[in-house]
ROMARNU-833412 format. One record per residue (C-alpha): residue in one letter; x, y, z. Coordinates in steps of 0.5 Angstrom, whole numbers, padded with zeros to 4 digits, always signed. Layout:
<pts>
AXYZ
...
</pts>
This chain:
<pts>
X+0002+0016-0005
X-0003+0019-0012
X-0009+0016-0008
X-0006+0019-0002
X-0006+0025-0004
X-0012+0025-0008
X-0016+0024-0002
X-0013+0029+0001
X-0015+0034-0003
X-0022+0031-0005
X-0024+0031+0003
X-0021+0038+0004
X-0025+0040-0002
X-0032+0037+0001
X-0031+0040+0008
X-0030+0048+0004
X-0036+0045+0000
X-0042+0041+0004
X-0038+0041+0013
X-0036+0037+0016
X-0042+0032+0017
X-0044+0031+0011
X-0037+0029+0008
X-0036+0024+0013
X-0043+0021+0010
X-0041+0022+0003
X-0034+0019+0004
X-0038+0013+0008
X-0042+0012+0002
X-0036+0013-0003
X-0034+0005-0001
X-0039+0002-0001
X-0042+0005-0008
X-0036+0003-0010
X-0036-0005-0008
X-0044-0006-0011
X-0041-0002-0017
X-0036-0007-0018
X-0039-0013-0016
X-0042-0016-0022
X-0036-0014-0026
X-0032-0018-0021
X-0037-0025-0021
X-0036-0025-0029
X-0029-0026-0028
X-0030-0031-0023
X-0035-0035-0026
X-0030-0034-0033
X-0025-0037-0029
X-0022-0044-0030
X-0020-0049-0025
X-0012-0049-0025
X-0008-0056-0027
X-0008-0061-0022
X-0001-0063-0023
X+0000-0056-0023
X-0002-0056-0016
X+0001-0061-0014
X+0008-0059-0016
X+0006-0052-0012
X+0005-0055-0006
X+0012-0059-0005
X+0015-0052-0005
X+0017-0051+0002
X+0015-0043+0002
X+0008-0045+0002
X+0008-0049+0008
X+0004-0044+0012
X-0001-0044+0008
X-0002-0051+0007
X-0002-0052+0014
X-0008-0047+0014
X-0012-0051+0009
X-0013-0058+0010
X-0015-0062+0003
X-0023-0064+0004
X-0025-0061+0010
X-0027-0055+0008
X-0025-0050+0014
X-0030-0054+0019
X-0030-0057+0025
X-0023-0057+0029
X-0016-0060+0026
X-0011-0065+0029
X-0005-0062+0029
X-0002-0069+0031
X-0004-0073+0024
X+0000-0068+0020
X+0007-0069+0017
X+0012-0063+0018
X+0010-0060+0011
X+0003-0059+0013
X-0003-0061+0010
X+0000-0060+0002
X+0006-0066+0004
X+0003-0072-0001
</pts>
């Protein structure tokens, strides 16, 4: 609601200043300024990142609330090319 409230203020404050017009290109470039700024910060973190433990991981996919995703993601083929729904058990692709 703070940010809500915020943008409020900040978008009226730009129309009073600049018009209409150009607070639409400034806020328009406000995002995008915001994810190449993030960027690097965001890729340290990933490259920084280890890999969970597959015992681990195991364990989680035996929970039935991650069933959904499961059935989503297929282990090794990566998100390509069409999936047989037929070859699967009832807990999706998690089932070990």
């Amino acid at each position: 609601m703070f940010a809500l409230a915020v943008g409020s203020v900040t978008a009226s404050g730009l129309i009073g200043a600049f018009g209409i017009r150009a607070a639409l290109v400034v806020t328009g470039t406000f995002v995008p300024a915001v994810v190449l700024l993030g960027r690097p910060p965001l890729l340290a973190i990933d490259r920084a990142a280890k890999a969970p433990d597959a015992v681990a991981l195991t364990l989680l996919r035996r929970l039935p609330i991650f069933a959904p995703l499961c059935r989503r993601v297929s282990p090794g083929r990566g998100g390509s090319g069409p999936v047989d729904e037929s070859s699967r058990s009832d807990r999706g692709a998690c089932a070990s």
